[in-house]
C-alpha positions as CSV (number, residue, x, y, z in Angstrom):
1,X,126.0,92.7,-46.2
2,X,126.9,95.3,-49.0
3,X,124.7,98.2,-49.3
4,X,121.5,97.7,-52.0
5,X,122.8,99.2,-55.8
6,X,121.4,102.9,-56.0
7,X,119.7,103.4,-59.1
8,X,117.0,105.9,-60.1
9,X,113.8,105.3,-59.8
10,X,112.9,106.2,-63.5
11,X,115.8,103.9,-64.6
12,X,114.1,100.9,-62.5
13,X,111.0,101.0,-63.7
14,X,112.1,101.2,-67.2
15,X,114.4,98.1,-66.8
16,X,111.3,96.2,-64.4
17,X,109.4,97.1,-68.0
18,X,111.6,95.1,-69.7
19,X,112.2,92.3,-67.3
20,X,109.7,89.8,-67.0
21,X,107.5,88.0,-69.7
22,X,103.9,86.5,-68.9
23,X,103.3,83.1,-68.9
24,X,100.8,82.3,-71.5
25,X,98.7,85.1,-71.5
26,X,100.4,88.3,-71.9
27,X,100.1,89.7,-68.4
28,X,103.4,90.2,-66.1
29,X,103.9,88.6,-62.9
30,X,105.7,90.7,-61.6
31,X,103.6,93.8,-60.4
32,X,105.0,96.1,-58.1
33,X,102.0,95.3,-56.1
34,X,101.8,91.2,-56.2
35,X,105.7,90.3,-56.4
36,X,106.6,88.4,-53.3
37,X,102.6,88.3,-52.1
38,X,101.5,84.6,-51.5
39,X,98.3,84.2,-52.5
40,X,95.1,81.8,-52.1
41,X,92.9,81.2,-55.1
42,X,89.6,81.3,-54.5
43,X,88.8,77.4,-55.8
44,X,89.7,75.4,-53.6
45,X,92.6,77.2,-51.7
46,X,95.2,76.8,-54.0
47,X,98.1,78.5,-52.7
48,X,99.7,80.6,-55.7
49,X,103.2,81.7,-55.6
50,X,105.5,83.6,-57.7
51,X,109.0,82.9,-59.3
52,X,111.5,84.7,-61.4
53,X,114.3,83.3,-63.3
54,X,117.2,85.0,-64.5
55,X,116.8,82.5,-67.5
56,X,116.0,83.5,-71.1
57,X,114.1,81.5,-73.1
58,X,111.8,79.5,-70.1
59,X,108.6,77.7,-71.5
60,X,105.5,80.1,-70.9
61,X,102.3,77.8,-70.2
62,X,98.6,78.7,-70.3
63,X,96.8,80.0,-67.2
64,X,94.9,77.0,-67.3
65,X,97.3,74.4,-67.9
66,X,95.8,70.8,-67.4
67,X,99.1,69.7,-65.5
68,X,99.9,72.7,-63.7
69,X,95.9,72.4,-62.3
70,X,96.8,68.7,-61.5
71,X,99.7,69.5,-59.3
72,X,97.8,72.4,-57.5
73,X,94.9,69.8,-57.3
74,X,97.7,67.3,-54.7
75,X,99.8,70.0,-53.3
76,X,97.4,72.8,-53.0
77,X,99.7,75.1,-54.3
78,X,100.5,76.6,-57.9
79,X,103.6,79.1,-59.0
80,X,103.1,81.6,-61.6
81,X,106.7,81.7,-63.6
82,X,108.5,84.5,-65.1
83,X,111.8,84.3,-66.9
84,X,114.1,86.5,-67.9
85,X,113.8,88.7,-71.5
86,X,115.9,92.0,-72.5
87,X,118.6,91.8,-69.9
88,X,121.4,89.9,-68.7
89,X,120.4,88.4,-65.4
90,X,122.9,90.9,-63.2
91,X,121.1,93.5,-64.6
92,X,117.8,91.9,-64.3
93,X,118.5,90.8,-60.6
94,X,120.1,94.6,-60.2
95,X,116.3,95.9,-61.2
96,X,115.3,93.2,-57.9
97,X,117.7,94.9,-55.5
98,X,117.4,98.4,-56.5
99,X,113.4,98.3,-56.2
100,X,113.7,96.1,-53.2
101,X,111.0,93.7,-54.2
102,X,111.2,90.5,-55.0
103,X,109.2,86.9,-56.3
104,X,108.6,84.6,-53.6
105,X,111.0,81.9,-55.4
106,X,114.0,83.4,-57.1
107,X,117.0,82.1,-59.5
108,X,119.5,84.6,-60.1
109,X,121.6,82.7,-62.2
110,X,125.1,84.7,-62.4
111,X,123.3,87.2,-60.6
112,X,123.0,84.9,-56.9
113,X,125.9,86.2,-55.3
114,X,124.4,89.7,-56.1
115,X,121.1,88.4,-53.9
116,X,123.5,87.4,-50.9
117,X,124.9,90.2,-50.7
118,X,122.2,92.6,-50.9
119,X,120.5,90.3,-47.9
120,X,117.5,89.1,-50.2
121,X,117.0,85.4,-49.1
122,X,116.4,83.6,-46.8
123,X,118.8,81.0,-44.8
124,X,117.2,77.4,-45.6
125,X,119.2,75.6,-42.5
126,X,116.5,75.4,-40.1
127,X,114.0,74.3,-42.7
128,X,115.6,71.5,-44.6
129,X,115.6,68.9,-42.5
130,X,111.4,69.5,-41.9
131,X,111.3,68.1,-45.4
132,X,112.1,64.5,-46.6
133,X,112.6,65.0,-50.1
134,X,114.4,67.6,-50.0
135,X,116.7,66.7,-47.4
136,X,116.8,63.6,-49.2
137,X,118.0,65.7,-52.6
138,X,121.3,66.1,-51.8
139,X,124.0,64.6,-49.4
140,X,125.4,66.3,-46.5
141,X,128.8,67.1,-48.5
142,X,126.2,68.5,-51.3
143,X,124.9,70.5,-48.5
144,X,127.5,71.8,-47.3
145,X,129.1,72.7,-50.5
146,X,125.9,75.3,-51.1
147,X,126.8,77.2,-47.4
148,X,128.5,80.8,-48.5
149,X,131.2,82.3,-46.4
150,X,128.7,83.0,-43.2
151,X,127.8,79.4,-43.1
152,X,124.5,79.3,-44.0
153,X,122.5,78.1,-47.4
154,X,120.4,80.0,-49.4
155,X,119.5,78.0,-52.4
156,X,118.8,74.6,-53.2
157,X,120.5,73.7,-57.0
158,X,118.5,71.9,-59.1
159,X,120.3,70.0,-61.9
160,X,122.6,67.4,-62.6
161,X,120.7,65.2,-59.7
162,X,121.0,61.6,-60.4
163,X,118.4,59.2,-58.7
164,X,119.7,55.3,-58.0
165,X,120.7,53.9,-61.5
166,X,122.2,56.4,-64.2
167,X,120.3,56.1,-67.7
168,X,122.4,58.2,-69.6
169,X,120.7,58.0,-73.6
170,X,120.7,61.7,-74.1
171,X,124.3,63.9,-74.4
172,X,122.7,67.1,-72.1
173,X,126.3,68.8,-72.3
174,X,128.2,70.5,-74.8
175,X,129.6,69.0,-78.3
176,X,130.4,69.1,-82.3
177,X,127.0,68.4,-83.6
178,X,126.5,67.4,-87.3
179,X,123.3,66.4,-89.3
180,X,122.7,62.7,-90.0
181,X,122.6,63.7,-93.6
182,X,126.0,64.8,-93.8
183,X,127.1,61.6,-92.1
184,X,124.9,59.2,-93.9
185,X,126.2,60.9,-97.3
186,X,129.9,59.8,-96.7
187,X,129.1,56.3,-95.9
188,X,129.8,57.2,-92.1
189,X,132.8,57.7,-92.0
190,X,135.2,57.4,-88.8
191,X,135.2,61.5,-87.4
192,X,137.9,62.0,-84.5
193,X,139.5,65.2,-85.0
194,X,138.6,69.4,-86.0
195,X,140.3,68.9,-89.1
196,X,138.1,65.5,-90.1
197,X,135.0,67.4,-89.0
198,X,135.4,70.7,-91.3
199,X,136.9,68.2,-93.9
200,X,134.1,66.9,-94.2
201,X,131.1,69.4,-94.3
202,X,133.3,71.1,-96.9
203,X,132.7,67.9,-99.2
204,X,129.3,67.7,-98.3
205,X,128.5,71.5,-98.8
206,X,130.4,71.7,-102.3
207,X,128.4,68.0,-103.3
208,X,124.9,69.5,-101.5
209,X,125.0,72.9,-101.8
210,X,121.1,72.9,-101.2
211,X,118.1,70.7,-99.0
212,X,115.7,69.5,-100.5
213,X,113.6,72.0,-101.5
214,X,116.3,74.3,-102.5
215,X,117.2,76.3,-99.5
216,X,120.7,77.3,-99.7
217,X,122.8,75.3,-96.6
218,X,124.7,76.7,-94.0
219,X,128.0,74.5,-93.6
220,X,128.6,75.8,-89.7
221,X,127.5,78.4,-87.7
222,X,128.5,80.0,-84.1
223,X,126.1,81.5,-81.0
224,X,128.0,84.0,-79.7
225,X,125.3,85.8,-78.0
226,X,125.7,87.2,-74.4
227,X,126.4,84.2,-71.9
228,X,125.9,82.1,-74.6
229,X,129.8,82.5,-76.4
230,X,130.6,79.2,-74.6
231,X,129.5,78.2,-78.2
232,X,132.8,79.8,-79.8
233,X,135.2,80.2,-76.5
234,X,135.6,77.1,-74.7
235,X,136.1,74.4,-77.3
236,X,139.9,74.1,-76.5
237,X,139.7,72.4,-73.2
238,X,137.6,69.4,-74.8
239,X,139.6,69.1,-77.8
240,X,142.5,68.8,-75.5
241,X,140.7,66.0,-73.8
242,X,139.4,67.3,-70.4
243,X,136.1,68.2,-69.2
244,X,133.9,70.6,-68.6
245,X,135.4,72.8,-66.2
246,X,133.9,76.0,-68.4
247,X,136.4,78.6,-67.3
248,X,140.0,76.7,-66.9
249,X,141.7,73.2,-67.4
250,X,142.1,71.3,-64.4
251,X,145.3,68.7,-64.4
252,X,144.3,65.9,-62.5
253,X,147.7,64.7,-61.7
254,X,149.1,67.6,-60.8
255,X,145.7,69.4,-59.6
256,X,147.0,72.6,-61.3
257,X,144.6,75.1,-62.8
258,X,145.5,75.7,-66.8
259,X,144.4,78.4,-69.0
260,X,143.0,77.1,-71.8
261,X,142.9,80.4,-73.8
262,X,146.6,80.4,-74.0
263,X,147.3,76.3,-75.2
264,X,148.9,75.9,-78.7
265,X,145.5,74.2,-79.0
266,X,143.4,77.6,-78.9
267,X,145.6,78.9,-81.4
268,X,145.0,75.8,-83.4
269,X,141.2,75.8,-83.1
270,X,140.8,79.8,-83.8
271,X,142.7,79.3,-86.4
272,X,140.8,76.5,-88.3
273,X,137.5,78.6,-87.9
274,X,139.6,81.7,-89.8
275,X,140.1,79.0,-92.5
276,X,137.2,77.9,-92.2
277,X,135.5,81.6,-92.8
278,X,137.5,82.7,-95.2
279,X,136.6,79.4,-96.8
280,X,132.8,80.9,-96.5
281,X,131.9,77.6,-94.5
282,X,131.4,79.4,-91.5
283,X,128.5,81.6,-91.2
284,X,129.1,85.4,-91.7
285,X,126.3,86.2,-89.2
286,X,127.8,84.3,-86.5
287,X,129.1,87.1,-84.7
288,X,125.6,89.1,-84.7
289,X,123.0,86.8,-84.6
290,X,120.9,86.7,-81.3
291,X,119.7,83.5,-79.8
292,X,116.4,83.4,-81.0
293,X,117.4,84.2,-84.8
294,X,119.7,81.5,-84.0
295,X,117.5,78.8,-82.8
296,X,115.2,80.3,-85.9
297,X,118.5,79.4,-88.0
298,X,119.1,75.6,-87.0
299,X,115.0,75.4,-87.1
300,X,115.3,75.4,-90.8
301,X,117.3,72.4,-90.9
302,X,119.6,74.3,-93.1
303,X,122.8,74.1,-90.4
304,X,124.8,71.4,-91.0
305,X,126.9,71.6,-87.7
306,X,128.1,73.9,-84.8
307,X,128.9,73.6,-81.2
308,X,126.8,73.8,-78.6
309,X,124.7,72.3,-75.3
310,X,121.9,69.6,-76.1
311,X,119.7,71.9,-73.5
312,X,120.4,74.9,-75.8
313,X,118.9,73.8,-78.8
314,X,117.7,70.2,-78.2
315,X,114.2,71.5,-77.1
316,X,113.2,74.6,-79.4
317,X,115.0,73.9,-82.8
318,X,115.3,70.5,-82.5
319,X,111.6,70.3,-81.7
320,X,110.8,72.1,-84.5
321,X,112.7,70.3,-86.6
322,X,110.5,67.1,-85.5
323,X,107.5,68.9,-85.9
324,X,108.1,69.9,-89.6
325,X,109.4,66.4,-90.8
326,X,113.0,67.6,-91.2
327,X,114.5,64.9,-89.6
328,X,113.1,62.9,-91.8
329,X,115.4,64.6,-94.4
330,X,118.5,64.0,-92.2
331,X,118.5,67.4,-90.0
332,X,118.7,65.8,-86.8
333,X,122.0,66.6,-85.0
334,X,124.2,63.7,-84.0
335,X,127.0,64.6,-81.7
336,X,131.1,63.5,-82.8
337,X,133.5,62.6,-79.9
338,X,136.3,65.2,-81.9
339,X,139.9,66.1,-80.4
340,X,142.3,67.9,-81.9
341,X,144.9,65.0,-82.6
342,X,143.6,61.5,-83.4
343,X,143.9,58.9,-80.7
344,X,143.0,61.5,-77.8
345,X,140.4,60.0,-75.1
346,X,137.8,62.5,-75.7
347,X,135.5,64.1,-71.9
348,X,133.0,65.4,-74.0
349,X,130.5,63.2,-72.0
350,X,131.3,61.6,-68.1
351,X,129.3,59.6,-65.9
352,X,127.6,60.8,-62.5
353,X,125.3,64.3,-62.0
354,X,127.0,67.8,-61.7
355,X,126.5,70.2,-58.7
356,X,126.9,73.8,-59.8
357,X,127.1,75.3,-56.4
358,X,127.0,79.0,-58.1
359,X,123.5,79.5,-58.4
360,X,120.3,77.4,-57.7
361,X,116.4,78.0,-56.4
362,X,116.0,80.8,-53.1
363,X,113.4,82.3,-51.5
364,X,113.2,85.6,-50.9
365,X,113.2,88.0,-48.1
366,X,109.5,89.0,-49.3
367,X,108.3,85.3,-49.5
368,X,105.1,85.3,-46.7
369,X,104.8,81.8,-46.5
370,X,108.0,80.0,-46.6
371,X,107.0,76.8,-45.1
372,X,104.4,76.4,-47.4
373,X,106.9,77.1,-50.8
374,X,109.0,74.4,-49.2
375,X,106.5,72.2,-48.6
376,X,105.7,72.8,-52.6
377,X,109.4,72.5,-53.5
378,X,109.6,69.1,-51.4
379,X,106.3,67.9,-52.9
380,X,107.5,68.5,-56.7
381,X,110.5,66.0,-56.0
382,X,107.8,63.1,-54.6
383,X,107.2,60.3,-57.1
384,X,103.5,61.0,-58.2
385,X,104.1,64.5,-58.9
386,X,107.7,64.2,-60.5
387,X,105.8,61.5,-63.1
388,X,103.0,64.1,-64.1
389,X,105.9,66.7,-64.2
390,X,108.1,65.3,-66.6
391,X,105.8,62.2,-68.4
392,X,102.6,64.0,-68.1
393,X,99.2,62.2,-67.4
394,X,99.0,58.0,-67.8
395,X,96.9,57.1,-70.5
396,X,97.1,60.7,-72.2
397,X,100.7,61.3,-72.1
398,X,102.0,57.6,-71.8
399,X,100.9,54.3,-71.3
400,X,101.9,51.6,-69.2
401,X,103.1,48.2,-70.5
402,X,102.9,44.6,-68.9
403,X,106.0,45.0,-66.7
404,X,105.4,48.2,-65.7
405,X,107.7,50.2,-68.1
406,X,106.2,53.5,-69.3
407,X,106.3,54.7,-73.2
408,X,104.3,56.3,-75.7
409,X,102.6,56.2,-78.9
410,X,104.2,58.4,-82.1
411,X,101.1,61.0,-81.2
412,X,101.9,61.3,-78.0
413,X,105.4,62.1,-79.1
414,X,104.4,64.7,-81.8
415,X,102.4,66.0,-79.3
416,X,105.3,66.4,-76.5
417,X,107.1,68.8,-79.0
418,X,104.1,70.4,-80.0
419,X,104.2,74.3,-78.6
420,X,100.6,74.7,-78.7
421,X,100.1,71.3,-76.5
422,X,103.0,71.8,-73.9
423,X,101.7,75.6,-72.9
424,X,97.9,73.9,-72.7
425,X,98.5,70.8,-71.0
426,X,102.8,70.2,-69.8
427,X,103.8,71.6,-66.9
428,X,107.4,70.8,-66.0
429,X,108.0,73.2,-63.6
430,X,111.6,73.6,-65.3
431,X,113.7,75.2,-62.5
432,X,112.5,73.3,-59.7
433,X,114.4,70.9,-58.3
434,X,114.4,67.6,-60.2
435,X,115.8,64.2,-60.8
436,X,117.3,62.2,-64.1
437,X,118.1,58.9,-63.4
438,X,115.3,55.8,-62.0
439,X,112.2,56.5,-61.0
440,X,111.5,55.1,-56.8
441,X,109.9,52.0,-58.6
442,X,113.2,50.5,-59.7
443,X,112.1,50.3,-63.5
444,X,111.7,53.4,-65.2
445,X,113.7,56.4,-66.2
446,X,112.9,59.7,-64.0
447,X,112.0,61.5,-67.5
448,X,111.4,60.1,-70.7
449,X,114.3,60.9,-72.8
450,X,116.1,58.6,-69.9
451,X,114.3,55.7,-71.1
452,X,116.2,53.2,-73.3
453,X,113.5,51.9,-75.5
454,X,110.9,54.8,-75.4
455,X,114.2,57.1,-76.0
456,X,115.3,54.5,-79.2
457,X,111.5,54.7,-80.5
458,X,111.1,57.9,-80.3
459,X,114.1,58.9,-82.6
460,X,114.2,59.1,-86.6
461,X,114.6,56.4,-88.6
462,X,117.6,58.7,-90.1
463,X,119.0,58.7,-86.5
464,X,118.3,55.1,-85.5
465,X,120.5,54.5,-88.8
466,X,123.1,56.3,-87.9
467,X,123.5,55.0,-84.4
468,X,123.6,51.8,-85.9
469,X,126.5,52.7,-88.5
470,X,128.4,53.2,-85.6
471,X,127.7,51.0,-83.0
472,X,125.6,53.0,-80.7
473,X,122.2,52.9,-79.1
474,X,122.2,56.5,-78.1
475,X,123.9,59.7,-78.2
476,X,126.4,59.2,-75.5
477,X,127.4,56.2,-76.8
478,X,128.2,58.0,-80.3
479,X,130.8,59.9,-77.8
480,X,131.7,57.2,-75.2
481,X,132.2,57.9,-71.4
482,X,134.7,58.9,-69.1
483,X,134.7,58.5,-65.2
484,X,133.3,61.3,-63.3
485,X,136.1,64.0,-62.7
486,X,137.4,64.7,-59.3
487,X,135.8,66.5,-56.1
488,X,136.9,69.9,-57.5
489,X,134.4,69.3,-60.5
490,X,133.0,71.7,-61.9
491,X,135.8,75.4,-61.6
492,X,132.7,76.9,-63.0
493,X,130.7,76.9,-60.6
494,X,133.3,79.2,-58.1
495,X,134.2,81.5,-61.6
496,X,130.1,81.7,-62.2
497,X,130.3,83.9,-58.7
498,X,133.6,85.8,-59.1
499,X,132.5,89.3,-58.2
500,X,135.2,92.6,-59.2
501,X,135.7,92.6,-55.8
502,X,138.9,90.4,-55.8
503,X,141.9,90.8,-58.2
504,X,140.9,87.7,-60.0
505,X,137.5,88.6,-60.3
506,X,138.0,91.7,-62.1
507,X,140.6,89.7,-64.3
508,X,138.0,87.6,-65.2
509,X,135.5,90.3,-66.2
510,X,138.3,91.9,-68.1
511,X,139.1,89.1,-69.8
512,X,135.4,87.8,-70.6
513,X,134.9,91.6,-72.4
514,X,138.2,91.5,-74.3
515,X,137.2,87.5,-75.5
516,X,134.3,89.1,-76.5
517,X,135.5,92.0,-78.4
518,X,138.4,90.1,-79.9
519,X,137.8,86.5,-81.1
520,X,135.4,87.5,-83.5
521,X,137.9,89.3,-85.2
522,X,140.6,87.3,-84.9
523,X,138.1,84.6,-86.5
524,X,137.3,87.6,-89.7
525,X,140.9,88.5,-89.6
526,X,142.6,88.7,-93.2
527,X,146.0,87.9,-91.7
528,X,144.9,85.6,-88.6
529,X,148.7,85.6,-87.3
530,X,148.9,89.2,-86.5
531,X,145.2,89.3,-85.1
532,X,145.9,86.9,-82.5
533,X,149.3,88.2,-81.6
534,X,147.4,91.5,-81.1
535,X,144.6,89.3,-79.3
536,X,146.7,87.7,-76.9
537,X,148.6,91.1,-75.9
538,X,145.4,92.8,-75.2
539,X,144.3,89.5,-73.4
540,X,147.7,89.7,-71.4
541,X,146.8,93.1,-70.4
542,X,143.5,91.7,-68.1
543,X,146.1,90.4,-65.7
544,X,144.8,86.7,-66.3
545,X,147.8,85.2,-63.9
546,X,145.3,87.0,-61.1
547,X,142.0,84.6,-61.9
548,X,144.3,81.6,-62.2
549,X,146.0,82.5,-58.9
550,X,142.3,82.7,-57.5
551,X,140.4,79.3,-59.1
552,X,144.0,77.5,-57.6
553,X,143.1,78.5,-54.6
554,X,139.5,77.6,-55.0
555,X,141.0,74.0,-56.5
556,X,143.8,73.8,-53.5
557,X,140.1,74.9,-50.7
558,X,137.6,71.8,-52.6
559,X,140.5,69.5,-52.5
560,X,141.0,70.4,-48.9
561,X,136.9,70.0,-47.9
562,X,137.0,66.5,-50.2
563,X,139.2,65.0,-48.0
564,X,137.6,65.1,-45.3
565,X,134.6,63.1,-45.9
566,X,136.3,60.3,-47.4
């Protein structure tokens, strides 16, 4: 193991200062003195864990949430969250290492592989088979694909899990997203390309400057924002028809690793938005704004469109946008399957869960009861308490029809998007493990926006319209889908870990800064041909050849390991 980071004392505490953010009430949970301590409660015994993830932006509930006392109440144990706030999560999980403390359950998020090193969790090998459900989470090739390079595994990740049937209604990934209104407007019109889609909010902006009430509309804006320039950097390998492999294009015939920075389509797409700026369409704050003025942007209902994942927005703004009536008014966000040339199979949306193999849910070195915050971890994933996680309480939360199908009543939708309600009463438990797909009993959807009619009744009349214009039901059919992509699926998750360590590694930190630094000016640029010549010589310069070199051998080491379980 590398030696911990060295780093002042005065400069840790001033960065643990900043780290965490209390969950509901204002107070930390991470004290020098409680991090890592398991504790009993004194009603009833409650076991009461702590957890930090390296996660902006995590739901804070009330210390008396209704839900959260439920699940206590049948696994006699509680966890109080923390997230992450004024950091990136290297430097937040750099504050862990340096002080040498740490939450009983920890995600690092691009900061895991900084964990391993440093020797802060704990091998789960011996454990996992003590536990049914989560043995039962993943297969032994999933398994396997979590051991690091001495063989062992030391988190458990929690997304893309799909249990028996798929009910895919909800788009969760990345896409262009545009307003019903604008759509609605132009008699829904047939939307395939980049060019179409700024084509057209240009008409609609120059008919409709306004909502409404008057506020002035913002054609297109762009999140650029830390980790969160996915929203202005990546766009080129969808329009060129492949997936989400986040960092390169994969060929699948030739299983070669492309670099989608360099494709005439990049050039293509980065030019458009310098069009499309100079035009005025796309927002002049774009390159400033933080997340939360963002999500305070699109929460307006004044954005007509922009790029981005569902899970970014999908429950903050577009919650908000619910709760004020806006979507009412058309400012829901449909997404468009767009490619850059018309005719192009689109992979904005494929079929089967994702395993992101870079990061996931540990527990740490300091944890003093790990049986017991597996036995919670493997009690969240059983059927009774997944239901009260993610549809809440029967009879408050949903009801229960004649077959056995759950839904709700419109109040019990307003109130699932209501802030004030989810910190009192919701408890997801968010970054625990979890399940989308059917629930054990063979009818209904793991979570709610999985189920076909409660999802359908649950949307906008604007949106239900729209859907129907077109043919669709939900928001993956308004983008079709493609077969799950191969074994290698998803690069991101070995490019998520890349350390400076390797050659590649520091190519792809020098390129991620110089992305960065550059494509918000080649977007500004005056004379866009001689800012992205000078763009791609600087890019040149990070030694890219090095990373691509190092995700082929990754791609060449997952094809290898694929084979041999088939």
């Amino acid at each position: 193991m590398k030696a911990k980071k060295v780093v002042s004392a005065l400069l840790v505490a001033a960065m643990a200062a900043s780290m965490f953010t209390g969950c509901g009430d204002g107070t930390t949970g991470a004290d020098s003195n409680s991090v890592g301590d398991t504790q009993s409660s004194e009603d009833g015994g409650v076991k009461e864990f702590t957890a930090f993830f390296a996660v902006p932006a995590g739901t804070e509930i009330n210390d008396d949430n209704e839900i959260q006392q439920q699940i206590a109440e049948i696994t006699g144990a509680k966890v109080k969250e923390t997230w992450l706030t004024g950091q990136t999560a290297q430097e937040a999980v750099g504050t862990l290492i340096a002080g040498g403390e740490y939450p009983d359950f920890i995600d690092g998020g691009d900061g895991m592989a900084q964990l391993y090193d440093a020797g802060a969790l704990i091998p789960l090998d011996d454990y996992i088979d003590k536990y049914p459900n989560i043995k039962e989470f993943l297969t032994e090739e999933e398994w396997d694909k979590l051991r690091q390079d001495d063989g062992h595994i030391y988190w458990i990740q929690q997304f893309g899990n799909i249990y028996g049937e798929e009910k895919a209604t909800t788009h969760n990934d990345e896409a262009f997203w545009i307003q019903t209104r604008v759509l609605e407007w132009a008699g829904y019109p047939e939307v395939h390309t980049m060019d179409q889609y700024f084509d057209l909010i240009e008409a609609y902006n120059e008919a409709n400057p306004t909502m409404e009430d008057g506020t002035t509309n913002i054609p297109y804006t762009i999140l650029c924002d830390d980790w969160r320039y996915f929203c202005l950097e990546n766009a080129p390998e969808f329009l060129d028809g492949y997936p989400n492999d986040g960092s390169v294009i994969v060929d699948p015939e030739e299983l070669k690793i492309i670099d989608y920075n360099t494709t005439p389509t990049a050039k293509r797409y980065f030019q458009k938005l310098n069009e499309e700026y100079q035009k005025g369409i796309v927002d002049p704050e774009s390159f400033t704004q933080t997340y939360d003025e963002y999500i305070a942007k699109l929460s307006t209902g004044r954005v007509l469109g922009m790029i981005d994942q569902w899970w970014d927005f999908a429950y903050t703004a577009g919650d908000s946008i619910k709760q004020q009536g806006l979507d009412k008014q058309g400012c829901a966000y449909v997404p468009l399957p767009i490619t850059i040339e018309e005719g192009m199979k689109n992979q904005w949306h494929n079929s089967g869960g994702v395993l992101n193999v870079a990061s996931g849910l540990g527990i740490s070195v300091d944890c003093e009861d790990v049986e017991g915050a597996l036995q919670f971890v493997d009690d969240l994933l059983g059927q009774e308490v997944h239901d009260l996680r993610f549809w809440g309480v029967e009879g408050e939360d949903y009801l229960v029809d004649e077959n056995g199908e759950f839904y709700r009543t419109d109040e019990m939708r307003t109130n699932a998007t209501d802030t004030a309600y989810k910190a009192s009463h919701l408890c997801t438990y968010s970054y625990f493990p979890q399940y989308s797909g059917t629930s054990r009993d063979g009818i209904n959807a793991m979570k709610p926006e999985y189920q076909a009619k409660e999802f359908y009744d649950s949307l906008s009349t604007n949106v239900q319209d729209c859907f129907a214009a077109y043919g669709a039901e939900t928001y993956v059919d308004m983008l079709g889908t493609s077969e799950a992509p191969g074994p290698w699926y998803p690069m991101y998750s070995h490019s998520n870990n890349m350390t400076t360590d390797t050659e590649g590694g520091l190519a792809w930190a020098k390129m991620g800064e110089i992305k960065h630094e550059y494509l918000p000016k080649v977007v500004m640029a005056a004379d866009f041909e001689s800012a992205w010549e000078e763009y791609m010589e600087v890019y040149e310069s990070c030694n890219p050849q090095a990373f691509i070199d190092e995700m082929q051998a990754e791609l060449d080491r997952r094809m290898e390991e694929a084979a041999k379980y088939e």
